[in-house]
C-alpha positions in Angstrom: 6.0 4.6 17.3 6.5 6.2 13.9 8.8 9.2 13.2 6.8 12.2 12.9 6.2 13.6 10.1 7.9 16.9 8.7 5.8 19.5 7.7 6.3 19.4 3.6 6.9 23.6 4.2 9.4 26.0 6.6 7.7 25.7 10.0 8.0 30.0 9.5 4.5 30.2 8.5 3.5 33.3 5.9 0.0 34.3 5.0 0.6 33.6 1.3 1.8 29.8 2.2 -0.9 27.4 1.4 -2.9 25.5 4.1 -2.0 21.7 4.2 -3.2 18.8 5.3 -2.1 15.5 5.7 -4.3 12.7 4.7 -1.7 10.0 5.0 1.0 8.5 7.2 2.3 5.1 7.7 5.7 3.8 8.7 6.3 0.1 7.0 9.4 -2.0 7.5 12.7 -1.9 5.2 11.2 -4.3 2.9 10.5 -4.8 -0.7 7.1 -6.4 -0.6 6.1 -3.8 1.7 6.0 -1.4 -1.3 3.0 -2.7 -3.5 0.4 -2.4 -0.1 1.7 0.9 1.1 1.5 2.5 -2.5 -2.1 0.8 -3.4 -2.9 2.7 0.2 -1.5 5.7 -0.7 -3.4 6.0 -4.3 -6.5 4.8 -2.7 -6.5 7.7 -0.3 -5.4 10.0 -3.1 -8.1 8.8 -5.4 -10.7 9.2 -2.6 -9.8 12.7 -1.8 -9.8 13.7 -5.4 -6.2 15.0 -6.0 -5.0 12.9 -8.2 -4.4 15.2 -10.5 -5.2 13.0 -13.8 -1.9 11.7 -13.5 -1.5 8.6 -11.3 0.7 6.6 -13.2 3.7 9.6 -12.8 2.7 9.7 -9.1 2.6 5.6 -8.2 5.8 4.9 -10.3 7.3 8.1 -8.5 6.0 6.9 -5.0 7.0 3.5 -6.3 10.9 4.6 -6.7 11.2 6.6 -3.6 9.6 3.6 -1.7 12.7 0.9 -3.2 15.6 3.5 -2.8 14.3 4.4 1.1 14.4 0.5 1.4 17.4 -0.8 -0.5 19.5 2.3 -0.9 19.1 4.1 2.5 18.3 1.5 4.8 20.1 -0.9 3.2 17.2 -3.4 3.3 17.8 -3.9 7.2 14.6 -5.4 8.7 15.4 -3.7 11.8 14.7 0.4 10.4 11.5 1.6 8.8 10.3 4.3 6.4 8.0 6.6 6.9 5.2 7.7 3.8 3.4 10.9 4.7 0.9 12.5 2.0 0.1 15.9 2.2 -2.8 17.8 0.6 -2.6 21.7 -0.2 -5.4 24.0 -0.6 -4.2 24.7 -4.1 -5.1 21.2 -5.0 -1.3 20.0 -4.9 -0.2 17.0 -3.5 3.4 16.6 -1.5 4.8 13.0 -0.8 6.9 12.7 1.6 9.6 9.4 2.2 11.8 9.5 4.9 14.3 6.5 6.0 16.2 5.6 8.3 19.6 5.6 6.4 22.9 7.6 6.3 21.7 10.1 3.6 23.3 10.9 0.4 23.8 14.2 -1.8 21.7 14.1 -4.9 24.1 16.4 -6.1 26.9 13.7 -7.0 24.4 11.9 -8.9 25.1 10.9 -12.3 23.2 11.9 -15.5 21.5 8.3 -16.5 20.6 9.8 -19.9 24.6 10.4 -20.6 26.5 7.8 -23.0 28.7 6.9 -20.3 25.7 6.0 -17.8 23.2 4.3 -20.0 24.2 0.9 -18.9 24.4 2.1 -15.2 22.1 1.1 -12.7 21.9 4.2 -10.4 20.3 7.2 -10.6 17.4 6.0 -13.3 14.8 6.3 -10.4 15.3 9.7 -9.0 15.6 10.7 -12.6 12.1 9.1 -13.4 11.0 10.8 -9.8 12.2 14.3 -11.3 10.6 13.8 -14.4 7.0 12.7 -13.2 6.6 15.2 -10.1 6.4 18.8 -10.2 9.4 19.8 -7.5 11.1 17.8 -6.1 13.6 17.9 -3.0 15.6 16.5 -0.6 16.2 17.2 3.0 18.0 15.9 6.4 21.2 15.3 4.3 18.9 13.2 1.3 17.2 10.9 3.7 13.9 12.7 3.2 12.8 13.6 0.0 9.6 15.9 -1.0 7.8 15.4 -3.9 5.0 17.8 -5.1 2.4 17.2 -7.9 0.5 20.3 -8.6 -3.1 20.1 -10.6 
């Protein structure tokens, strides 16, 4: 069975919040060529529903990186765990994207700056950086083996 999804806002509900709906969820193995079918899904349902946002390069590379370090980084490639996509639409026309592994976690905070001198030839950090840099907001949650990413319109 697949891990439920979290709600992409504070279960504390407030009249101002917007309404959301998810119009995706899938949970695929700990496995790089489980990325291309899962993310072809994913922009197919987007496309579909219309909230794409004119941007679906910045969403499908960001999807893209989230997808590799769930895989390789937090589940260590181990056939054995899964990840779990969820896509959520808002009311305001927003998307949230949500991947969720199976992994130890890691704080985002100790992350290095891949645009630095010292970094440039380092091979960590360049995907969350592309991640922050395509999507609107962007967060991480259950100690950074969830992370949230929101496109607005």
């Amino acid at each position: 069975m697949a891990p439920r999804a979290a709600n992409p806002h504070s279960s504390r509900a407030r009249s101002s919040s917007p309404k959301v709906k998810r119009i995706f969820s899938e949970a695929i193995p700990s496995a790089t060529h489980a990325v291309e079918p899962v993310v072809a899904r994913v922009l197919d349902v987007l496309g579909e529903s219309g909230c794409m946002n004119g941007q679906p390069e910045g969403i499908e590379l960001a999807l893209r990186e989230a997808l590799a370090n769930a895989i390789l980084h937090g589940n260590q490639g181990n056939p054995r765990k899964r990840v779990q996509v969820d896509c959520f639409q808002q009311d305001d026309a927003s998307i949230v994207l949500v991947v969720r592994d199976q992994g130890r976690g890691f704080d985002p905070a100790l992350l290095e700056d891949p645009t630095k001198s010292e970094n440039i030839y380092r091979a960590c950090g360049r995907g969350i950086f592309l991640i922050r840099h395509f999507m609107d907001e962007v967060r991480f949650l259950r100690g950074g083996r969830e992370i949230h990413m929101r496109k607005r319109p």
